[in-house]
C-alpha positions as CSV (number, residue, x, y, z in Angstrom):
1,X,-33.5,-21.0,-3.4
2,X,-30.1,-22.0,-3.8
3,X,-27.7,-18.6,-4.3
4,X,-26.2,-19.7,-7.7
5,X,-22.1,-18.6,-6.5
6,X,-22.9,-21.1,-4.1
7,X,-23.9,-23.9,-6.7
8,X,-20.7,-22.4,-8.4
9,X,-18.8,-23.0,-5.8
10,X,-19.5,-26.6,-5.1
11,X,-18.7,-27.2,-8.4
12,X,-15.3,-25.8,-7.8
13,X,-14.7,-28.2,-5.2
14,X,-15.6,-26.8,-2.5
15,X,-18.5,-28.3,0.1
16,X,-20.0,-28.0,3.4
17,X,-18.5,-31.5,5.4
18,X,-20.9,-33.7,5.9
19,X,-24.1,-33.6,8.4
20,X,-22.9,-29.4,8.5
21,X,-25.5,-26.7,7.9
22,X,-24.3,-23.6,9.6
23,X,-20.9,-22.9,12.0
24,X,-17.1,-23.5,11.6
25,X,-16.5,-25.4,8.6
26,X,-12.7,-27.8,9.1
27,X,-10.3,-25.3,6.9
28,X,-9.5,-28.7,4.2
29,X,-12.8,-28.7,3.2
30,X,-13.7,-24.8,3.2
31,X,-11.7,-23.6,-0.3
32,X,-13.0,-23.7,-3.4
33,X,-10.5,-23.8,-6.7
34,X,-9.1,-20.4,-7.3
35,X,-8.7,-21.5,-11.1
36,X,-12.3,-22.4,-11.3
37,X,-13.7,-19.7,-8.7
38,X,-12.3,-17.1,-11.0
39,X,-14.7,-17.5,-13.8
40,X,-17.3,-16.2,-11.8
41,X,-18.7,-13.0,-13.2
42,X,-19.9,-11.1,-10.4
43,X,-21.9,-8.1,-10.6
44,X,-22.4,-6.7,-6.7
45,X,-19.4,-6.5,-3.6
46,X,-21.5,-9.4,-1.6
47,X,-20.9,-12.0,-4.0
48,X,-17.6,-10.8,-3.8
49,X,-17.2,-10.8,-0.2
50,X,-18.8,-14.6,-0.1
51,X,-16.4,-15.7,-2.9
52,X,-13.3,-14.1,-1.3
53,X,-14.6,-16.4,1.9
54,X,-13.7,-19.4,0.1
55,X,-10.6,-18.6,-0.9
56,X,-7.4,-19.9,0.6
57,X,-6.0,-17.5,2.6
58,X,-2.4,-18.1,2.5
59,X,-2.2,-19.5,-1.3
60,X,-0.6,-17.0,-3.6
61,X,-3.2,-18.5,-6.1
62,X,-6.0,-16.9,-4.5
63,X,-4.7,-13.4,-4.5
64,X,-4.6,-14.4,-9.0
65,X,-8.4,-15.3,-8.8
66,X,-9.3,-12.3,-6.7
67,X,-7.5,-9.8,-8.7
68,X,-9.4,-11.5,-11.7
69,X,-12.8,-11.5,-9.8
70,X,-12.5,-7.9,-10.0
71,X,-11.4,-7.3,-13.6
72,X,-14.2,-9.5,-14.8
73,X,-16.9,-7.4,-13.0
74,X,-19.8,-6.5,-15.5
75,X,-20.6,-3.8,-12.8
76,X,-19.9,0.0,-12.5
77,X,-16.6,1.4,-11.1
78,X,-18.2,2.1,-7.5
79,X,-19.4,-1.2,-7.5
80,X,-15.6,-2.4,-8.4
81,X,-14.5,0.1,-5.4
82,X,-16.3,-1.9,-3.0
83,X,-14.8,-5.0,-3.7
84,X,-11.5,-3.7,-4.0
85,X,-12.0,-2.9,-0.5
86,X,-12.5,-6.5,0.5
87,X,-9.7,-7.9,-1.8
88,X,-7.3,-5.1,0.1
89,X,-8.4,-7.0,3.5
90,X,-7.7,-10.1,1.9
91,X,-4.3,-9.3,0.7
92,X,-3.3,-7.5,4.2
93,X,-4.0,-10.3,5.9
94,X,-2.1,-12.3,3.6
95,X,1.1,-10.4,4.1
96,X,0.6,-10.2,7.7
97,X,0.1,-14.3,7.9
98,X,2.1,-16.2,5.0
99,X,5.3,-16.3,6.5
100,X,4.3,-18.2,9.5
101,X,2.0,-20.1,7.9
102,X,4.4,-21.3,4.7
103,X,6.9,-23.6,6.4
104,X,8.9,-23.8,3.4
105,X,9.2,-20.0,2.6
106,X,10.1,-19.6,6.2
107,X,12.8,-21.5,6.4
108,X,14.8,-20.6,3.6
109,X,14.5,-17.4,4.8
110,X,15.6,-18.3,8.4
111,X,19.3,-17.8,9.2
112,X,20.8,-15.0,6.6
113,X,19.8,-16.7,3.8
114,X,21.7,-15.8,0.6
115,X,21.2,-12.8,-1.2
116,X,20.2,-14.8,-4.6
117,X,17.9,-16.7,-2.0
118,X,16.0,-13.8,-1.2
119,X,16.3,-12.5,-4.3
120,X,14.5,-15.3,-5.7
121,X,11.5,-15.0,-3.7
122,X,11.3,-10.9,-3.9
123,X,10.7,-11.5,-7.3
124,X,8.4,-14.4,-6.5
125,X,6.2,-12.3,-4.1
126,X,6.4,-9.3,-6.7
127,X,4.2,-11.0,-9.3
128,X,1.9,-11.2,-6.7
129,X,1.8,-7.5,-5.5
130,X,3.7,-8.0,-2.0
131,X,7.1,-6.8,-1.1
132,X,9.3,-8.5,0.6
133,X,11.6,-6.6,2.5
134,X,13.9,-7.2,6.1
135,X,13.9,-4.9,9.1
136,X,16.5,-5.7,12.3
137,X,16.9,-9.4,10.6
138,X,13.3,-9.6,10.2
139,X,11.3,-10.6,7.3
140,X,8.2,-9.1,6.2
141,X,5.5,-9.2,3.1
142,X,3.8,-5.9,2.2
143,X,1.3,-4.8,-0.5
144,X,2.6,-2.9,-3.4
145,X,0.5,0.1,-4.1
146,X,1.7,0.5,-7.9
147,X,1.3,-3.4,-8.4
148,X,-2.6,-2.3,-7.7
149,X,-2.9,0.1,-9.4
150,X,-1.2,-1.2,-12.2
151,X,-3.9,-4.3,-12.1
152,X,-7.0,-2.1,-11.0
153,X,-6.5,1.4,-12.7
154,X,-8.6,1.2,-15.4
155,X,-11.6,-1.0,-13.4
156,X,-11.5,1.6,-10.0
157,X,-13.4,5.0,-9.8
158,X,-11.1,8.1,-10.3
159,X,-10.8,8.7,-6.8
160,X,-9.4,5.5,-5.5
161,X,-7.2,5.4,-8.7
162,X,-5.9,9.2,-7.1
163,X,-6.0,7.1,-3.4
164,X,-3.6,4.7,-4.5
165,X,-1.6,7.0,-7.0
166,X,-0.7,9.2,-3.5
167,X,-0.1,5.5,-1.9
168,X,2.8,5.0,-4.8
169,X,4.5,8.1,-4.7
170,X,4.7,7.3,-1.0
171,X,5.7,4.2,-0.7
172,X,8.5,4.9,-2.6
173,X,10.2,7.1,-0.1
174,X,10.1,5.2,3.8
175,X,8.7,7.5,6.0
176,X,9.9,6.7,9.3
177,X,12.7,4.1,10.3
178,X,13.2,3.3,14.3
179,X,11.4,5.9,15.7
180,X,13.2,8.4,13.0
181,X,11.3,10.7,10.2
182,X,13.0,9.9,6.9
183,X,11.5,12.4,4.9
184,X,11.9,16.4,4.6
185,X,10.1,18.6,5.9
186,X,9.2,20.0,2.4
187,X,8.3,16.1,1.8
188,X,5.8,15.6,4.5
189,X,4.3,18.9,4.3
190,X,3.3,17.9,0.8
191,X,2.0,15.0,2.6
192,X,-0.2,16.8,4.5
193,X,-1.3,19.4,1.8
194,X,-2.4,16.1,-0.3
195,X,-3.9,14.3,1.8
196,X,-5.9,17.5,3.2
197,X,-6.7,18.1,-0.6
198,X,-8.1,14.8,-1.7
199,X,-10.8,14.4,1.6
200,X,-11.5,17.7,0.4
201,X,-12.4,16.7,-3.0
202,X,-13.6,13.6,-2.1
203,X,-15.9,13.1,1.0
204,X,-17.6,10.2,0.0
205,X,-14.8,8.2,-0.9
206,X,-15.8,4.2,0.3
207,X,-11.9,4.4,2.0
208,X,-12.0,7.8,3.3
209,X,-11.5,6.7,7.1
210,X,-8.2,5.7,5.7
211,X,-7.6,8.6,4.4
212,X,-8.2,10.4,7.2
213,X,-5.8,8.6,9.3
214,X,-3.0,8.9,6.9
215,X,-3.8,13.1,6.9
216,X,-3.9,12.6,10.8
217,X,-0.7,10.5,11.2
218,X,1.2,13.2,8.9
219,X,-0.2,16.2,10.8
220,X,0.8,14.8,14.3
221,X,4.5,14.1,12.9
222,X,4.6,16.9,11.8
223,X,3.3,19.0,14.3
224,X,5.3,16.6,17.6
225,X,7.9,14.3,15.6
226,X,8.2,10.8,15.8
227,X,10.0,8.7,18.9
228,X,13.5,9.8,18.1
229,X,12.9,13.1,15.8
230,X,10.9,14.8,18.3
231,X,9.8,18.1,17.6
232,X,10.7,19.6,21.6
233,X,14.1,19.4,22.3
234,X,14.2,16.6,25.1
235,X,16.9,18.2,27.5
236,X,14.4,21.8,27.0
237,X,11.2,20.6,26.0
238,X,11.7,24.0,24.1
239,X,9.9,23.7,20.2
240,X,12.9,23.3,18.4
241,X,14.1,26.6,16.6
242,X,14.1,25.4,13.4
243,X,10.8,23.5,13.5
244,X,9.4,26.8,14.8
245,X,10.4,28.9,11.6
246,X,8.5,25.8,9.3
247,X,5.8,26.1,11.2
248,X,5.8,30.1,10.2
249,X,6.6,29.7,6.8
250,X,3.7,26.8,6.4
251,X,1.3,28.9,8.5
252,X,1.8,31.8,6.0
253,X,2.0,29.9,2.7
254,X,-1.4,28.2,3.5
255,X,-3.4,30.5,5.1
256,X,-7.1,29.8,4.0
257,X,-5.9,25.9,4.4
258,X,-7.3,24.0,7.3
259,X,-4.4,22.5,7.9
260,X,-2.6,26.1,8.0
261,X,-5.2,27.2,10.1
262,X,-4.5,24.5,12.7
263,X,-0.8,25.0,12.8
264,X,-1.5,28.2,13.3
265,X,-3.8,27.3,16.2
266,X,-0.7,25.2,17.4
267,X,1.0,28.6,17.5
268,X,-0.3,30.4,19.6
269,X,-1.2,27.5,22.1
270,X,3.0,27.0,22.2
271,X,3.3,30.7,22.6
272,X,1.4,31.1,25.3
273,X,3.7,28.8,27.1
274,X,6.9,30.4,25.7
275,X,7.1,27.0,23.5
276,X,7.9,24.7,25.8
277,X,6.3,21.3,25.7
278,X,2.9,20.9,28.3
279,X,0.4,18.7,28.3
280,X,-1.7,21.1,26.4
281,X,0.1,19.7,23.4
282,X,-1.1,16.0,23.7
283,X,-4.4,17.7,23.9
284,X,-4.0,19.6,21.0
285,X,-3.4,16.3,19.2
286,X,-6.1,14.9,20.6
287,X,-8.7,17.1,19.9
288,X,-7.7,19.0,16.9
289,X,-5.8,16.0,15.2
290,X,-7.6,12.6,15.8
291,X,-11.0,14.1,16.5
C-alpha cells in the first residue's frame, strides 16, 4: 500500500521522473508545493521527516510550510519535539547554504552594499527566523532562537521551551568575537551554572547532546580561555592571577555542584605544578570536560 503523504504529495506536484523507482531523483522534479504540502496534518516525526524531504531547500517558502507542519500536529508535545528537531536541521542547513545558492541575494549583498540595502533584507530574513548579520566583510544567515520560540512555544514540551529560552537570553549577548570572550566572567559562569542545571533536570531531553556540548564549550572557556583571552599568561604560562581568584570564589560558592567540584579538581591539578600551564591541562579537558 501506497503511504497516503506520498499520494499527498503527488498531488502537490511533486513526482518521481519518469521510469524512476528508487535512487537520486533530478532536484526540478523532487519538491512538492510548500503551500499545498502544508495542509498535511501529520501525527508522528517520520512523516515529518519524509515531508521535510520534499521540500525546497533553499526557498524561504519551505521554512513557512514547515513551521506550519508542526503547529498543525494533532500529536503530543514529545511528538512535536521530534520534529522540531528535523525542522532545526532543515533551517541550519538553510542558513548555512542560501547565500551561495540565491544568486540574486548574493549579489546585492556583494561589494558594501548600502545600509538600506541590507537593511531591507535583515528584515526580509527576520520574518523567516534567520539573522542576517556581517563578520570581516562577510555575510552570514543564522537562526533566531526567540523567532522559535515565539512560533513553537506553546506546541514544544516544557523542556525544549526552557532549551531554547537559555538559547535567547544568549544569543543576545555574542560570546566570543576573533578568538576573544565577550562576556564576563559573572556572565559565563551563569552559563555554565545553567546549562549544568537543565541536563540535570532534564536527562532525557531528545537534544540533550546539544546541551551537553554547549555546558562543555562554556566549561573549557572558562576553565583555558579562548584563542586570544587565554586563561595562562602566554609570556609565563602562569594561570593568570585574576582568573585564579574566580576560580576560588566559584569553587566555594558551588561546592556540592559538579561543576564546582571540577574546578576544584582543576585546582589542585594547577597547584601541583605551581600554576603554570602543562600538558596535564589539555588532558584535564579532555577527560573531565568532553568525556
Amino acid at each position: 500500500m501506497i503511504p497516503l503523504i506520498f499520494l499527498f504529495l503527488a498531488s502537490c506536484g511533486w513526482h518521481l521522473p519518469q521510469g524512476t523507482t528508487s535512487g537520486l531523483i533530478k532536484k526540478e522534479d523532487s519538491f512538492a508545493d510548500p503551500a499545498k504540502i502544508s495542509q498535511l496534518k501529520l501525527t508522528n516525526a517520520l512523516q515529518y521527516h519524509q515531508a521535510l524531504e520534499h521540500l525546497d531547500p533553499v526557498d524561504l517558502a519551505s521554512l513557512s510550510a514547515a513551521r506550519t507542519l508542526i503547529s498543525n500536529c494533532v500529536s503530543d508535545s514529545l511528538t512535536r519535539d521530534s520534529m522540531f528537531v528535523d525542522f532545526n536541521g532543515f533551517l541550519n542547513n538553510l542558513a548555512a547554504s542560501y547565500l551561495e545558492n540565491n544568486e540574486m541575494v548574493a549579489n546585492q549583498l556583494a561589494n558594501s552594499p548600502a545600509s538600506e540595502t541590507v537593511n531591507t533584507l535583515k528584515t526580509s530574513f527576520a520574518a523567516n527566523g534567520l539573522l542576517l548579520y556581517s563578520r570581516e566583510g562577510s555575510f552570514s544567515l543564522e537562526p533566531q532562537t526567540k523567532f522559535l520560540l515565539q512560533q513553537f512555544g506553546n506546541v514544544l514540551s516544557g523542556a525544549y521551551c526552557e532549551f531554547l529560552s537559555i538559547g535567547c537570553r544568549e544569543q543576545e549577548a555574542e560570546f566570543e568575537k576573533e578568538g576573544k570572550i565577550q562576556v564576563s566572567a559573572d556572565s559565563l559562569v551563569n552559563r555554565i551554572l545553567t546549562w549544568e542545571n537543565f541536563i540535570q533536570r532534564n536527562p532525557g531531553f531528545i537534544s540533550i547532546r546539544i546541551a551537553k556540548e554547549n555546558y562543555a564549550h562554556y566549561l573549557s572557556q572558562f576553565l583555558a580561555g579562548a584563542d586570544n583571552s587565554r586563561a595562562f599568561d602566554p609570556e609565563t604560562n602562569h594561570l593568570n592571577d585574576s582568573l585564579k581568584v574566580t576560580f576560588e570564589s566559584f569553587v566555594a560558592k558551588n561546592p556540592e555542584s559538579s561543576s564546582g567540584q571540577l574546578v576544584k579538581a582543576y585546582l589542585e591539578m594547577l597547584k601541583s605544578n605551581d600554576f603554570i600551564y602543562c600538558d596535564k591541562v589539555d588532558s584535564f579537558l579532555l577527560e573531565k570536560v568532553y568525556h
